[in-house]
C-alpha positions in Angstrom: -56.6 16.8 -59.6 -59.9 17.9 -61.5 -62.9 18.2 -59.7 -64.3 14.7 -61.1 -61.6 13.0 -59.6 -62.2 15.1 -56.5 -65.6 13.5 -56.3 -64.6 10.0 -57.5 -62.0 10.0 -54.3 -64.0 12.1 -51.9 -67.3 9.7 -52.5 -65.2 6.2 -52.3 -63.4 7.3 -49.3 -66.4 8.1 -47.5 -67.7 4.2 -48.7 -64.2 3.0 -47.4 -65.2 4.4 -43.8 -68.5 3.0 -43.8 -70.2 6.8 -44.3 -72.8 4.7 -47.0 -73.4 1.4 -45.7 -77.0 2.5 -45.0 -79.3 4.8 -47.1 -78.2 8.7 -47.3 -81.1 10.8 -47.8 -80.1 13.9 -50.1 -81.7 15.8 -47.0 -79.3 14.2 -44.5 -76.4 15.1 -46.7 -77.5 18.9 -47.6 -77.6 18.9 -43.6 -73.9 17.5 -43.1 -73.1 20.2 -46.2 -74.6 23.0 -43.6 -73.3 21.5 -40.5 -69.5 22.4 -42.1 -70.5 26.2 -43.1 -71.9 26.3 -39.2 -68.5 24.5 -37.9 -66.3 27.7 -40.4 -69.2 30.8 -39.1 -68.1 28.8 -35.1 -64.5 29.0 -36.1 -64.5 32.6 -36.7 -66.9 33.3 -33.7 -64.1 31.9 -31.5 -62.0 34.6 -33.1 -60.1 31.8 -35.7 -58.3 33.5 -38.4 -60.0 33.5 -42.0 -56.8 32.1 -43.6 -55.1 29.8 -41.3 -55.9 26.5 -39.5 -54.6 25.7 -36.0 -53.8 22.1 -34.3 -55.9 21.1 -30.9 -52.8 20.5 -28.7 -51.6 16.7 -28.7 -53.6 16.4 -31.9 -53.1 16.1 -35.8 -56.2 17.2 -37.0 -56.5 20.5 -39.1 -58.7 23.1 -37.2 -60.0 26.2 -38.5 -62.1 28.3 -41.4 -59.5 26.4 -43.9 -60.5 23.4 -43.1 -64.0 23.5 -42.4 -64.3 24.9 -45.7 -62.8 22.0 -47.1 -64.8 20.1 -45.4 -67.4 21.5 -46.9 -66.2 20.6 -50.4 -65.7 17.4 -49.8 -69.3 16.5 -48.6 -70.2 18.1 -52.0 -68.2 16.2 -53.6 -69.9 12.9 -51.9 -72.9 14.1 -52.4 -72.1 14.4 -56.3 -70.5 10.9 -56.3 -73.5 9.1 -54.7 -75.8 10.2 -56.8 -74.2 10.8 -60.5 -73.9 14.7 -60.5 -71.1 16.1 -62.6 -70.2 18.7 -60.6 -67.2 19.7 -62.7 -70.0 20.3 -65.6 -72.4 22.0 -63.3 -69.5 24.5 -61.9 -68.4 25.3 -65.7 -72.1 25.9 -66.8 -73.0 28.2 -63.4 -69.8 30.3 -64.4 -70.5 30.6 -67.4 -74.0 31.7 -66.8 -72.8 34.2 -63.8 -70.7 36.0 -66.0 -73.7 37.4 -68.3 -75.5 38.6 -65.6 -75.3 42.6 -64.5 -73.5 44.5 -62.1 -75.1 43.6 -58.3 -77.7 41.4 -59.6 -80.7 41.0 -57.8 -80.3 44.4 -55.6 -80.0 42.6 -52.3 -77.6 43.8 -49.5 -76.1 40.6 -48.7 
């Protein structure tokens, strides 16, 4: 799967489930975006390994920094669909950008 069909299916299924059937503000969604990053940084607060998910007993749903990361890409991916970003195009230009700049740009510790 490339990452425009990523988006193509991650925006329609979220129309499917009724995640669009009123206006979504680009704020609301950058704040869903966050709300996954929070749910990973939880995860490994709760002592969650980085690289594995886990089940909530007598349920099917994925838990874990996997997951919410995942999660994370998918509301991107939404986000792109609903409003026309090529995301695949903006990831190949950032790269390609990143790799001319020097060693530790920016001198910040984190």
């Amino acid at each position: 799967m490339t990452i425009t069909e990523m988006v193509t299916e991650a925006h329609g299924n979220a129309k499917e489930h009724g995640w669009h059937d009123g206006k979504r503000t680009p704020t609301e969604l950058l704040c869903l975006i966050h709300s996954e990053v929070s749910e990973a940084l939880e995860e490994i607060r709760h002592g969650g390994a980085i690289n594995k998910n886990h089940f909530i007993k007598g349920s099917d749903k994925p838990e874990g920094v996997p997951s919410e990361l995942a999660d994370v890409v998918i509301r991107v991916a939404d986000m792109c669909g609903l409003y026309g970003i090529d995301l695949e195009a903006a990831i190949i230009e950032i790269m390609e950008y990143n790799r001319s700049r020097p060693y530790r740009h920016g001198g910040k510790a984190l």
